[in-house]
C-alpha positions in Angstrom: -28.2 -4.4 24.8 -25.7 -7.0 25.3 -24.7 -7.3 21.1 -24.7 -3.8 20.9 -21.5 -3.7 24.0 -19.8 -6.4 22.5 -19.9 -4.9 19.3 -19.0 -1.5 20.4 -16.2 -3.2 22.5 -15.0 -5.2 19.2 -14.9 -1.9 17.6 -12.9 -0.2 19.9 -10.3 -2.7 20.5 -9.8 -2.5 16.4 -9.3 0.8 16.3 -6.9 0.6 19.5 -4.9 -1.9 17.5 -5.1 0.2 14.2 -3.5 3.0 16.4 -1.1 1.5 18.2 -0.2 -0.1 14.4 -0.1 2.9 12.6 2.0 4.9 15.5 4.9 2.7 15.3 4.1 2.2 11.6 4.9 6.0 11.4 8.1 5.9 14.3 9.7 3.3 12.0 8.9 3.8 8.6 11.9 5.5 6.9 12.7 6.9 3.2 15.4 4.1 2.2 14.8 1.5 -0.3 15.3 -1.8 0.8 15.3 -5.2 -1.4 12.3 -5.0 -4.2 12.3 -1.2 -3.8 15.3 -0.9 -6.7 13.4 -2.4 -9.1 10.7 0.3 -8.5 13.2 3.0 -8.7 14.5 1.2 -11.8 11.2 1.4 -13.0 10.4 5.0 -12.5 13.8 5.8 -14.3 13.5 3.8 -17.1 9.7 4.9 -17.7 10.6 8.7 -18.0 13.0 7.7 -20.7 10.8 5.8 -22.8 7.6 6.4 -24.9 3.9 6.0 -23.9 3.5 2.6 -24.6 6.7 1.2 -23.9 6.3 2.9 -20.4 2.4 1.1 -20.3 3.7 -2.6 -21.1 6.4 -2.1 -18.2 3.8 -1.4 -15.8 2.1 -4.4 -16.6 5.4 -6.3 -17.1 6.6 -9.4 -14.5 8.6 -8.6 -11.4 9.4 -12.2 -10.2 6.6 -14.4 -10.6 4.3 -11.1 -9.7 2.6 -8.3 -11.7 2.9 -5.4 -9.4 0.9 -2.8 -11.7 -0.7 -1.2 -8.5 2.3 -0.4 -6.7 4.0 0.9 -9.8 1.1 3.2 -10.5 1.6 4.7 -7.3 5.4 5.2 -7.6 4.7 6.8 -10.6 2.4 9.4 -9.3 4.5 9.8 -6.3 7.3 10.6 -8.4 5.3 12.6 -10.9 3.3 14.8 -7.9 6.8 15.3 -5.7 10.1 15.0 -8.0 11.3 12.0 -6.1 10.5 8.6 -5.5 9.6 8.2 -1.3 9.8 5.1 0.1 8.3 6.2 3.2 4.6 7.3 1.0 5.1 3.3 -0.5 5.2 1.4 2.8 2.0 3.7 3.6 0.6 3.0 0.7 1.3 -0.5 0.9 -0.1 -0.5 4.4 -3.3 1.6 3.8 -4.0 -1.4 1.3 -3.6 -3.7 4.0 -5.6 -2.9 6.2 -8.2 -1.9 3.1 -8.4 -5.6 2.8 -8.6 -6.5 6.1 -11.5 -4.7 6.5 -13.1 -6.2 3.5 -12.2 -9.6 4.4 -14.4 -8.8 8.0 -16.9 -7.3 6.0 -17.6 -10.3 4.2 -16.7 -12.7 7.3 -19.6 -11.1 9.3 -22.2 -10.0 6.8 -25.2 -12.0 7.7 -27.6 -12.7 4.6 
């Protein structure tokens, strides 16, 4: 009786804090690229113009000291599915990712074997 409250009290203090995250997440997100975002867009706009493959090695290419395949992908699709590159769908993207591996990291930090 006693795990079961603390666990549903764990659970819903998470999702209080995912809420309260992904509220001001979504009164301050806007559509404007900032810093690293001009490379994506430089990315989208030089894919279009080139073939397949050269378009496939530049997804894979180096951005800094980084391969950022993942985040390219999605630009890419945005771009593809809407006819412009959002900022706004990135920095959700990039959250939703986030907090994807959050909640893998506490998977594995709790599991008991």
């Amino acid at each position: 009786m006693k795990k079961a409250l603390i666990t549903s009290l764990g659970i819903s203090g998470v999702l209080v804090i995912l809420y309260l995250y992904l509220t001001k997440l979504d009164q301050f997100a806007l559509n404007v690229p900032h810093w690293d975002d001009h490379a994506i867009r430089v990315f989208v706009n030089s894919f279009s113009k080139n073939n397949l493959w050269e378009g496939l090695i530049s997804v894979f290419s180096f951005h800094n000291e980084h391969i950022i395949a993942l985040t390219r992908l999605f630009a890419l699709s945005d771009f593809w599915l809407t006819d412009e590159l959002n900022f706004r769908d990135m920095i959700y993207f990039g959250n939703a990712l986030l907090i994807l591996l959050a909640g893998i990291f506490f998977v594995f930090l709790f599991r008991t074997d």
